[in-house]
Backbone as JSON Lines, residues from 0, in Angstrom:
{"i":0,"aa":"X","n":[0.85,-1.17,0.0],"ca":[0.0,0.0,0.0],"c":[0.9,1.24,0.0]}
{"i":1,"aa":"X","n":[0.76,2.12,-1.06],"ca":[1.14,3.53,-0.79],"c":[1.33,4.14,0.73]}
{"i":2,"aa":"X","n":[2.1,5.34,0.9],"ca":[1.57,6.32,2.08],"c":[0.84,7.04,1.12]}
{"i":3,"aa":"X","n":[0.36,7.32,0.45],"ca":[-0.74,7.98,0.19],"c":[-1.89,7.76,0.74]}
{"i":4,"aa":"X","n":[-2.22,6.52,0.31],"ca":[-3.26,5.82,0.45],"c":[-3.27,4.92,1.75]}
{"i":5,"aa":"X","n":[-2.26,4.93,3.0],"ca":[-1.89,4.36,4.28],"c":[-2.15,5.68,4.88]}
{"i":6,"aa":"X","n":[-2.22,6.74,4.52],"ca":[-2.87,8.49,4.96],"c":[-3.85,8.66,4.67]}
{"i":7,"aa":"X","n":[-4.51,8.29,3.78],"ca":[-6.67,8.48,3.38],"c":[-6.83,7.76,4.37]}
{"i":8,"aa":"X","n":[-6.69,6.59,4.33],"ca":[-7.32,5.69,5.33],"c":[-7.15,6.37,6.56]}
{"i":9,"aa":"X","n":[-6.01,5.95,6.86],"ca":[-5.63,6.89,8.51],"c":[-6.91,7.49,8.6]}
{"i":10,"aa":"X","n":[-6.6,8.67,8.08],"ca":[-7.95,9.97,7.87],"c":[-9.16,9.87,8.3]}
{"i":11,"aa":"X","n":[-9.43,8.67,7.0],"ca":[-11.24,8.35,7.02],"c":[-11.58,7.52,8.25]}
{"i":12,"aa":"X","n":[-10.41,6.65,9.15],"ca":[-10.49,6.08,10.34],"c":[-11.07,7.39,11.32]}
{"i":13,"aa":"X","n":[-9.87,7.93,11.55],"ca":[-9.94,8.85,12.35],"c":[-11.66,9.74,12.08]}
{"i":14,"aa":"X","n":[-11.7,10.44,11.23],"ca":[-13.14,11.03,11.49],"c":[-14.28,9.99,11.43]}
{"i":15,"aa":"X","n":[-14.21,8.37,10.95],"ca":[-15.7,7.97,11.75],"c":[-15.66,7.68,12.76]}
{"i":16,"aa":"X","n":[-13.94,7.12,13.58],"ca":[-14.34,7.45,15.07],"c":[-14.41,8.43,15.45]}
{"i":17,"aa":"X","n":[-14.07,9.85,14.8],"ca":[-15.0,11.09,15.87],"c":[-16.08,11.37,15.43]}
{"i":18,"aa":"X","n":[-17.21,11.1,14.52],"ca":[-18.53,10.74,13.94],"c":[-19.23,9.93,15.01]}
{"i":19,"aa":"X","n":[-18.39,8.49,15.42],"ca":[-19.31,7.61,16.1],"c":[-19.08,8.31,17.47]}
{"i":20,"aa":"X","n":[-17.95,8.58,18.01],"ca":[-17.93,9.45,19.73],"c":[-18.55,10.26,19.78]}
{"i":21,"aa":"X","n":[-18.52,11.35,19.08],"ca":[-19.57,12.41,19.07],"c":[-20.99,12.35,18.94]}
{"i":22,"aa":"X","n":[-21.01,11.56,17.83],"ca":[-22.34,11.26,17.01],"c":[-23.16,10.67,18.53]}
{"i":23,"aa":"X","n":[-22.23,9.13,19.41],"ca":[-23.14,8.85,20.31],"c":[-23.06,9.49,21.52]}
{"i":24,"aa":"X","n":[-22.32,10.12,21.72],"ca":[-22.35,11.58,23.08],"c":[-23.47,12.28,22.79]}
{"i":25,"aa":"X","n":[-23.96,12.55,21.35],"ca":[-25.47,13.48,21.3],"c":[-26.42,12.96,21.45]}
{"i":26,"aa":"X","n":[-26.08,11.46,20.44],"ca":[-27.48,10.5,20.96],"c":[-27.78,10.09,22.17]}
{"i":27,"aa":"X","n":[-26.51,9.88,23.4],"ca":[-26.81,9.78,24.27],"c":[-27.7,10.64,25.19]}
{"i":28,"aa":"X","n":[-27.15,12.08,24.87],"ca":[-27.74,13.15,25.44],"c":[-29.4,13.69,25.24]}
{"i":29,"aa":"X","n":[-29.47,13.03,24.1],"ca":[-30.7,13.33,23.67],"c":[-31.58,12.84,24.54]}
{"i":30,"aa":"X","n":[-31.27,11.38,24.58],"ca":[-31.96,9.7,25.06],"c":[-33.39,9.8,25.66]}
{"i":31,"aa":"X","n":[-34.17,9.54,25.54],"ca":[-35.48,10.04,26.73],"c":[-35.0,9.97,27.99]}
{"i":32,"aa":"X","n":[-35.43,10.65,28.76],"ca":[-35.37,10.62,30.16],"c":[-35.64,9.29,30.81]}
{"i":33,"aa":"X","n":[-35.18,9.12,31.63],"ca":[-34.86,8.03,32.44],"c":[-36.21,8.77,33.51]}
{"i":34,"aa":"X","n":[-37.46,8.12,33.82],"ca":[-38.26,8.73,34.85],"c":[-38.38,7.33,35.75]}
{"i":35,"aa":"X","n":[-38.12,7.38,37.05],"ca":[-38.49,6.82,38.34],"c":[-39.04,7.2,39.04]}
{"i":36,"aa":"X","n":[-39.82,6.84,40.14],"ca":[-40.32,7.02,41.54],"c":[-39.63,7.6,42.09]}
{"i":37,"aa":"X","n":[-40.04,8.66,42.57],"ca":[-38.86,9.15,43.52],"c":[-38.6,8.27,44.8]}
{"i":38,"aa":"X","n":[-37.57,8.37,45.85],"ca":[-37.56,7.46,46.97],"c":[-38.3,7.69,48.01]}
{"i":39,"aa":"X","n":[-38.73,9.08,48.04],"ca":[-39.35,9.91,49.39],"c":[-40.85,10.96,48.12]}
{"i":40,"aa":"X","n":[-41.97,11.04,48.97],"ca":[-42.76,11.7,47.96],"c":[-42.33,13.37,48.77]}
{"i":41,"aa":"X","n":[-41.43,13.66,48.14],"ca":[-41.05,14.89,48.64],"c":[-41.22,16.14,47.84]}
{"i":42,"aa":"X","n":[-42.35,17.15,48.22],"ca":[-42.63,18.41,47.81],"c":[-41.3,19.82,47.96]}
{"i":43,"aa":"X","n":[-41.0,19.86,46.72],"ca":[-40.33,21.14,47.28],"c":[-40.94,22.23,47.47]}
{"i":44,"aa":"X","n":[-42.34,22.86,46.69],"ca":[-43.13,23.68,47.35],"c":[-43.13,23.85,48.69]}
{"i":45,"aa":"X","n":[-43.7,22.54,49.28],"ca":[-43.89,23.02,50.41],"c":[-42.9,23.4,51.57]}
{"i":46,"aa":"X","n":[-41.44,22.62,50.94],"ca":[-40.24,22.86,51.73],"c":[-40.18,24.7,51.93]}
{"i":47,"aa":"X","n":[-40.38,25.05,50.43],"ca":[-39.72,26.42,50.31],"c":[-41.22,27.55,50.39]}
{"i":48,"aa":"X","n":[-42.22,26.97,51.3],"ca":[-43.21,27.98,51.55],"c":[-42.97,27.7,53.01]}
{"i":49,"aa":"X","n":[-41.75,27.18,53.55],"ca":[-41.71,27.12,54.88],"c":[-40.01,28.49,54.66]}
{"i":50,"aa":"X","n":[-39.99,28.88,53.65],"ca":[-38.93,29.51,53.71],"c":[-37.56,29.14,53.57]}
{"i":51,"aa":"X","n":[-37.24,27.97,53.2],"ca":[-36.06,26.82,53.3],"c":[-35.56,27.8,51.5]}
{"i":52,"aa":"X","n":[-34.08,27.39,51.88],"ca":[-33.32,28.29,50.32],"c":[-32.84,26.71,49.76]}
{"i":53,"aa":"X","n":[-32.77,26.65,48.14],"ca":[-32.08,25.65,47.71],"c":[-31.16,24.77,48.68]}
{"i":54,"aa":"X","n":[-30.07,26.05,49.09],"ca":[-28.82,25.19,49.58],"c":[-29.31,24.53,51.1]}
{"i":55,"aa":"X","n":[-30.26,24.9,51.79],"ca":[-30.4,24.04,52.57],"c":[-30.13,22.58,52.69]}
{"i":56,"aa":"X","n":[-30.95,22.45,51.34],"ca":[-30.87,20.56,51.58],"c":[-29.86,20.36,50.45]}
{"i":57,"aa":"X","n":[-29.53,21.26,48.98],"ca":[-28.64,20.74,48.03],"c":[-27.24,21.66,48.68]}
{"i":58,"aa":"X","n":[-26.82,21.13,49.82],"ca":[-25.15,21.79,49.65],"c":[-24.18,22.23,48.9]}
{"i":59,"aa":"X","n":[-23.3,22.49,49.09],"ca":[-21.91,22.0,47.66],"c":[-22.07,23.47,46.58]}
{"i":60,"aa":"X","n":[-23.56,23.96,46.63],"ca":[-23.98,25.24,45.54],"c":[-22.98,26.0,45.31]}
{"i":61,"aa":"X","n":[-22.43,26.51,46.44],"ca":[-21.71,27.23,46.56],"c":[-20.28,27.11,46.45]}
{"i":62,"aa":"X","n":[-19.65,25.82,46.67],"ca":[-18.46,25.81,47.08],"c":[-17.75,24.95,46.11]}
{"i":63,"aa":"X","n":[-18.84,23.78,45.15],"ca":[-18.63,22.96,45.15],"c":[-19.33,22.16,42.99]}
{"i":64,"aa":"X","n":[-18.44,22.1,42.24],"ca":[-19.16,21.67,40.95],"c":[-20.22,21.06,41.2]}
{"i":65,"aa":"X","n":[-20.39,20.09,41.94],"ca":[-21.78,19.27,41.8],"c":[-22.42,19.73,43.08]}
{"i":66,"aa":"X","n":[-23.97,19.87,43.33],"ca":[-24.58,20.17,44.7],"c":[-25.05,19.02,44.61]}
{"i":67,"aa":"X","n":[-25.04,19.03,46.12],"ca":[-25.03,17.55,46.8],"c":[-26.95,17.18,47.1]}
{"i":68,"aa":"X","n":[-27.11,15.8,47.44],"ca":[-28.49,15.58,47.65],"c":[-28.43,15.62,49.06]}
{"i":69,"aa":"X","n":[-30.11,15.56,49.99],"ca":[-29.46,16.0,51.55],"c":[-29.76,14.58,52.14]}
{"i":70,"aa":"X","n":[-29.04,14.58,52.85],"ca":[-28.94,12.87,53.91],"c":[-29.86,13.05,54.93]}
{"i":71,"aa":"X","n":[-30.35,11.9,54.99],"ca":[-31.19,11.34,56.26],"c":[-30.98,12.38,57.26]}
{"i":72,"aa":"X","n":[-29.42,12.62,57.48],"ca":[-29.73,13.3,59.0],"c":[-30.16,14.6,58.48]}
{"i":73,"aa":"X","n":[-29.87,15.49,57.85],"ca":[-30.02,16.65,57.14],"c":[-31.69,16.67,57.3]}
{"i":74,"aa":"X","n":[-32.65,15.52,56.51],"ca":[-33.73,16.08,56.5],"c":[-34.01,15.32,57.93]}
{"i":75,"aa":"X","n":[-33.81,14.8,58.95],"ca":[-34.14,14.72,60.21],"c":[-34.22,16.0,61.02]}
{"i":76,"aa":"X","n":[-32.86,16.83,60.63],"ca":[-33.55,17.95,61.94],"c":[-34.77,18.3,61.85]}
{"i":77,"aa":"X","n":[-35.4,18.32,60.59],"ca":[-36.39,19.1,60.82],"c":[-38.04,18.1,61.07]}
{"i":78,"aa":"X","n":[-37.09,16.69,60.44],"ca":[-38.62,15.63,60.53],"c":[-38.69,14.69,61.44]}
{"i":79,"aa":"X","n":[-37.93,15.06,62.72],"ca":[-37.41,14.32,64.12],"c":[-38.89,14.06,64.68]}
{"i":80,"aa":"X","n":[-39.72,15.41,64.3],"ca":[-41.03,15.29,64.63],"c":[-42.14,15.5,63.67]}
{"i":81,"aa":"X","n":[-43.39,15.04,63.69],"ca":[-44.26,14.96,62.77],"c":[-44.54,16.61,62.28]}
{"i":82,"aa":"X","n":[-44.43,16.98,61.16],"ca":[-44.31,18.01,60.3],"c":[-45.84,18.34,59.36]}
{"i":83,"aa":"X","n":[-47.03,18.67,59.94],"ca":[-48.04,19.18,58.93],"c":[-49.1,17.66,59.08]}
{"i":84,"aa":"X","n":[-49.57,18.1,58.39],"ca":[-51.14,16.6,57.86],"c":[-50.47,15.8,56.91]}
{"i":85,"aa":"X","n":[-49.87,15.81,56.25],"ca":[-49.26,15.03,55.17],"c":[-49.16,13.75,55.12]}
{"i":86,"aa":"X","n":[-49.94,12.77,54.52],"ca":[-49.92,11.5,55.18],"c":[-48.77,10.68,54.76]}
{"i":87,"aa":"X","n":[-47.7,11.19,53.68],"ca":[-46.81,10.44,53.26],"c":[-45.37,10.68,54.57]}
{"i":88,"aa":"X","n":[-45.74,11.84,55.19],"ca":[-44.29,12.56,55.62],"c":[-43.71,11.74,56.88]}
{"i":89,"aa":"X","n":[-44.77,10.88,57.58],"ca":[-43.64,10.09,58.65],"c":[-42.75,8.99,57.45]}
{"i":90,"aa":"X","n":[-42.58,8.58,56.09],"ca":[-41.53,7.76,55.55],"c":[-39.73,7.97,55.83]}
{"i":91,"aa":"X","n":[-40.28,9.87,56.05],"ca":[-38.9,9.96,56.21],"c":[-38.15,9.63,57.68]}
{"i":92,"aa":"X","n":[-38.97,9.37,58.3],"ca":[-38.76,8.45,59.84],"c":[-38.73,7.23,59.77]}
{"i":93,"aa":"X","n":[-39.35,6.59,58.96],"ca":[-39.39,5.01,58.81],"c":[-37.94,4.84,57.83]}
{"i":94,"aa":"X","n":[-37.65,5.29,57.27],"ca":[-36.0,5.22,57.21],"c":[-35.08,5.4,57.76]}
{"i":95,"aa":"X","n":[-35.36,6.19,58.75],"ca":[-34.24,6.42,59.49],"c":[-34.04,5.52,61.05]}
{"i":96,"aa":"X","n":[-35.83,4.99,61.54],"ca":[-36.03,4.21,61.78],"c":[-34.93,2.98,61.86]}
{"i":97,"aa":"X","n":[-34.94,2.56,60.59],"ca":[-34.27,1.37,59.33],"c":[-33.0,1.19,59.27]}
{"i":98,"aa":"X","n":[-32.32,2.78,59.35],"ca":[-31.16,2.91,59.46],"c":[-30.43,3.01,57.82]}
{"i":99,"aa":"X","n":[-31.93,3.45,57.13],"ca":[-31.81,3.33,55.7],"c":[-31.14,4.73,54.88]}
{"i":100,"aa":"X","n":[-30.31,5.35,54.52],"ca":[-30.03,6.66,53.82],"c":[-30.88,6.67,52.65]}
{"i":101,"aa":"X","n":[-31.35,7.84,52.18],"ca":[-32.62,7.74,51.03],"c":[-31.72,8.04,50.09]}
{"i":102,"aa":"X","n":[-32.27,7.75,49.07],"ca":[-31.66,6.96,47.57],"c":[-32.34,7.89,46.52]}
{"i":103,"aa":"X","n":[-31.54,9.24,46.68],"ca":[-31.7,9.85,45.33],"c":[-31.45,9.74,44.33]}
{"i":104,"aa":"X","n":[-31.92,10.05,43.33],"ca":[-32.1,9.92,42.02],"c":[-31.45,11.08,41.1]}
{"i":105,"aa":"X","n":[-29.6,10.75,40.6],"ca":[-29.64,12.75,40.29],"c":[-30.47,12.56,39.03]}
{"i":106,"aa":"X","n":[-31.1,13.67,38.22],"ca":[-31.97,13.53,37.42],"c":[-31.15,14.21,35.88]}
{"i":107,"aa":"X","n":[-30.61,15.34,35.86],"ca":[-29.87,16.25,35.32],"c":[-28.13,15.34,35.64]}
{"i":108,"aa":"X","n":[-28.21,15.5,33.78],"ca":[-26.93,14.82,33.74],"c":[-26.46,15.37,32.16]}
{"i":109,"aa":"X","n":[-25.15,15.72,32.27],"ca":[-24.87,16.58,30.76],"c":[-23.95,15.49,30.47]}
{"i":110,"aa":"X","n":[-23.71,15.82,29.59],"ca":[-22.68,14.59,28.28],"c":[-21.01,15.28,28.7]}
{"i":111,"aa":"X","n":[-20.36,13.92,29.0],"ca":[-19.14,13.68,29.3],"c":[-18.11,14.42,28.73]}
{"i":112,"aa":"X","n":[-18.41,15.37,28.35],"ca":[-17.57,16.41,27.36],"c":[-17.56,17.24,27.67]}
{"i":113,"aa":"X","n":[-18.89,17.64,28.77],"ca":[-19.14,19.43,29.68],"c":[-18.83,19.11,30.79]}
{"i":114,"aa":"X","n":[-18.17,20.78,31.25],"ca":[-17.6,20.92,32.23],"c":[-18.69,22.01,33.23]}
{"i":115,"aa":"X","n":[-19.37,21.62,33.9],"ca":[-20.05,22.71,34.69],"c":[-19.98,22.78,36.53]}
{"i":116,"aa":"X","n":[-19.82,23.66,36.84],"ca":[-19.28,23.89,38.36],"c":[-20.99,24.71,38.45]}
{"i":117,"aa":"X","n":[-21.83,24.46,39.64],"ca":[-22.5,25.22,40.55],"c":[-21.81,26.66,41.35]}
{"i":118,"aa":"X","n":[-20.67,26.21,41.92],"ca":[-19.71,26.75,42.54],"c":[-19.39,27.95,41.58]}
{"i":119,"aa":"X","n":[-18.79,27.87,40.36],"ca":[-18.37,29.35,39.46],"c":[-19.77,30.07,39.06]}
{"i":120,"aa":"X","n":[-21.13,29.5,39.1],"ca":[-22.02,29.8,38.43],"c":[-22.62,30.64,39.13]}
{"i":121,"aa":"X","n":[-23.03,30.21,40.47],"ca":[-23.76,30.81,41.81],"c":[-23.35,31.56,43.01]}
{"i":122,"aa":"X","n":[-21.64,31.14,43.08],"ca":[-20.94,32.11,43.74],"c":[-20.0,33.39,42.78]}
{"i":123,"aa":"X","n":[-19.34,32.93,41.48],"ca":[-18.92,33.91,40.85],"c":[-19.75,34.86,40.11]}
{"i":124,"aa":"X","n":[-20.71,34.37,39.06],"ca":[-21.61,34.61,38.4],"c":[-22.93,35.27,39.01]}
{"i":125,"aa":"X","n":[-22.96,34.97,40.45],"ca":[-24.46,35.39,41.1],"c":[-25.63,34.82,40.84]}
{"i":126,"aa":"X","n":[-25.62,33.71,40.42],"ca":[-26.67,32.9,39.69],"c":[-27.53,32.75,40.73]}
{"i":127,"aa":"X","n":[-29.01,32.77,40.31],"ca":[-29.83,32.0,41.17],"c":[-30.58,30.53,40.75]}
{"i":128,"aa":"X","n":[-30.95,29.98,41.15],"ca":[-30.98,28.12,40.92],"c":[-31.94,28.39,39.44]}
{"i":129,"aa":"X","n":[-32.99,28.97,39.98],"ca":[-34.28,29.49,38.81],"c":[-33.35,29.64,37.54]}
{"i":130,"aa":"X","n":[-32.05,29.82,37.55],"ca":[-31.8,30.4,35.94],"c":[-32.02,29.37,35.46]}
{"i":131,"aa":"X","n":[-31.03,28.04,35.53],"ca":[-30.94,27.22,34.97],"c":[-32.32,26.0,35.29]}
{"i":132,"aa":"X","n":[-32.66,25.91,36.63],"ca":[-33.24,25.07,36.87],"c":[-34.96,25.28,36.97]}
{"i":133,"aa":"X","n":[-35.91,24.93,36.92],"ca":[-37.71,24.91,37.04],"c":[-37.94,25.86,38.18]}
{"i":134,"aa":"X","n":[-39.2,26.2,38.23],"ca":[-38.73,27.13,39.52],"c":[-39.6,26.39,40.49]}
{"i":135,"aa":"X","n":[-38.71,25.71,41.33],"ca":[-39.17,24.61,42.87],"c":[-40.38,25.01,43.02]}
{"i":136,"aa":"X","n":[-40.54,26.33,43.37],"ca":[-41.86,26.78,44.54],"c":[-42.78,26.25,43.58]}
{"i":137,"aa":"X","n":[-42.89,25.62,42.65],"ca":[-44.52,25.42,41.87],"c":[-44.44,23.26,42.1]}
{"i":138,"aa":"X","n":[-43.23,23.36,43.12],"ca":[-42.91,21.97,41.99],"c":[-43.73,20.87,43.68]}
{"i":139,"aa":"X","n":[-44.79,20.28,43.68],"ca":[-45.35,19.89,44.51],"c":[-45.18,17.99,44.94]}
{"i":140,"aa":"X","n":[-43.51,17.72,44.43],"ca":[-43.02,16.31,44.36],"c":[-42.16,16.44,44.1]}
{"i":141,"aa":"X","n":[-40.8,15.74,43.84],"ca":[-39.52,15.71,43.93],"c":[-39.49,15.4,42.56]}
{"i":142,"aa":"X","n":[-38.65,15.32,41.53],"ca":[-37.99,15.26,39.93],"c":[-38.72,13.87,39.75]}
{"i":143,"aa":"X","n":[-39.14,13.9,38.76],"ca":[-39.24,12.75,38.15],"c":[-38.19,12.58,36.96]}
{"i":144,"aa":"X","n":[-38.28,13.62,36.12],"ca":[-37.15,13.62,34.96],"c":[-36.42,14.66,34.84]}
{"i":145,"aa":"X","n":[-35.55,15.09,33.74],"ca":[-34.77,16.39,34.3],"c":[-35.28,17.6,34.34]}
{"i":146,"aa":"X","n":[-35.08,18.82,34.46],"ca":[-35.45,19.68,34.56],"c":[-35.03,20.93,34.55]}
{"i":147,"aa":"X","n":[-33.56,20.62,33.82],"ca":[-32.43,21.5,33.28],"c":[-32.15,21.22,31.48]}
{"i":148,"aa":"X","n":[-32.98,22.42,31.11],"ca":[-33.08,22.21,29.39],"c":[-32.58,23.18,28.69]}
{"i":149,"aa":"X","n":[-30.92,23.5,28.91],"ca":[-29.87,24.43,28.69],"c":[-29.54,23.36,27.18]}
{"i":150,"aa":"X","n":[-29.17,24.24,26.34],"ca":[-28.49,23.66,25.32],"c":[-27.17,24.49,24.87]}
{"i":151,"aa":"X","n":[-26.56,24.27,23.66],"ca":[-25.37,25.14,23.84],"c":[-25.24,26.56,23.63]}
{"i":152,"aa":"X","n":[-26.47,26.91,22.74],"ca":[-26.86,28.2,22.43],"c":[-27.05,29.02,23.87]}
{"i":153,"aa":"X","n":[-28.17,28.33,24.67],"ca":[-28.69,29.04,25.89],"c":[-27.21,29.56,26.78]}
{"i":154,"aa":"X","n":[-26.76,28.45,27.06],"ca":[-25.1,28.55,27.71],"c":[-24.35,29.78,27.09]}
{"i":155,"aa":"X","n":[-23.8,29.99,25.75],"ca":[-23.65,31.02,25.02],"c":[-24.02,32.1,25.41]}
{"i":156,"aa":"X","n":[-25.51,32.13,24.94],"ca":[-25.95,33.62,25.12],"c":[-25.91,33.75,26.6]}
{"i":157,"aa":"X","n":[-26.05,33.01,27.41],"ca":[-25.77,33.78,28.77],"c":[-24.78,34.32,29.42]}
{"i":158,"aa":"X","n":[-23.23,33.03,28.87],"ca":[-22.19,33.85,28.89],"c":[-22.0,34.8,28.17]}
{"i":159,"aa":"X","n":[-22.19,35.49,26.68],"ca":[-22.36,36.45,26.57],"c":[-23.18,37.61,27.48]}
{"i":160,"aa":"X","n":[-24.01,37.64,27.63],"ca":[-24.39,38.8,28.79],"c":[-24.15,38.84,29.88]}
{"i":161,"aa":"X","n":[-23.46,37.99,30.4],"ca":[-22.72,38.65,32.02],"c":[-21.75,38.46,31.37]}
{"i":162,"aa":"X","n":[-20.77,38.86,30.27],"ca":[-19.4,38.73,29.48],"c":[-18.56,37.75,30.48]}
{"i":163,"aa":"X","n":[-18.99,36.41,30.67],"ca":[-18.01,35.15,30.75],"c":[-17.44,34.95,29.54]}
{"i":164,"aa":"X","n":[-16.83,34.14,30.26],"ca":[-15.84,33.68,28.91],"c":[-16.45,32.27,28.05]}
{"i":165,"aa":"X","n":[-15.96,32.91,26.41],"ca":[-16.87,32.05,25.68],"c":[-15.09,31.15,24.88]}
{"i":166,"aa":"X","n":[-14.59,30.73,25.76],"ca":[-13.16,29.94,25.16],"c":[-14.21,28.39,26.06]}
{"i":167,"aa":"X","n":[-13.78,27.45,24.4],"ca":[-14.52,26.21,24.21],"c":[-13.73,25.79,26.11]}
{"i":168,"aa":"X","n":[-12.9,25.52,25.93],"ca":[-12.01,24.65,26.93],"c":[-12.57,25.27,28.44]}
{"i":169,"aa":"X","n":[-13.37,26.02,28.69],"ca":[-13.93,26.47,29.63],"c":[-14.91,25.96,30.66]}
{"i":170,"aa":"X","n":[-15.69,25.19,29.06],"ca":[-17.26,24.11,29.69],"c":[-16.53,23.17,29.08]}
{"i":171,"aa":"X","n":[-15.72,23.15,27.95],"ca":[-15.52,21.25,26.82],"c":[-14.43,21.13,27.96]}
{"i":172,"aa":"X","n":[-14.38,19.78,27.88],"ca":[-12.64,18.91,28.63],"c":[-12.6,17.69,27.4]}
């Protein structure tokens, strides 16, 4: 075989494996949602008409790329004792009861190629959760599917108007 033709090939290798990586990083991303039961029938309405802020129960917002889900003991301080009429709300006692940690579900998940910090978004940026995320106070049950429907444009234009920086290597790794 030529190097000519030991170099097309090369070539045409090389871009259908970045055709098929890419190609299935989008299809992946696309994918339908993955919807489950949640583990706990947990209202965030009603959390946050008691006045409770995101970071209460999702930590990490601030400090931290990923915010965290809140642990048994976390939602114990406040469900040590029976909390309202709610007939689902002693479960979160019967787990702890159990000695069981509840089994969140993260719901929001971006393709292995983005880079996103909570932490630069909400402490540098001033973000509030509402930008990116549904706005809780309406939301009367915990995620079923995601609820972060940013695409690359949206990302863009937002770093454009608070003039972040729009260099790929910023969000891509």
């Amino acid at each position: 075989m030529s190097a000519v033709s030991c170099a097309r090939r090369r070539t045409v290798l090389l871009i259908a494996a970045a055709v098929a990586l890419f190609g299935g990083v989008a299809v992946a991303r696309r994918g339908p949602a993955v919807t489950t039961r949640p583990p706990l029938p947990m209202s965030h309405k009603r959390h946050m008409e008691k006045d409770m802020k995101c970071r209460a129960c999702h930590q990490g917002v601030e400090g931290e790329a990923m915010a965290s889900f809140p642990t048994l003991a976390d939602c114990m301080d406040c469900h040590k004792t029976p909390q309202g009429q709610e007939p689902t709300e002693p479960e979160v006692r019967a787990l702890a009861a159990h000695g069981q940690e509840v089994s969140w579900v993260r719901r929001n998940r971006l393709a292995g190629h983005v880079y996103f910090s909570h932490a630069a978004h909400v402490t540098l940026a001033h973000m509030k959760c509402e930008d990116c995320h549904r706005d809780m106070r309406t939301m009367d049950r915990a995620l079923t599917e995601p609820d972060v429907h940013q695409d690359m444009d949206a990302c863009v234009a937002c770093h454009r108007a608070k003039h972040a920086s729009l260099d790929c290597l910023a969000c891509h790794k």
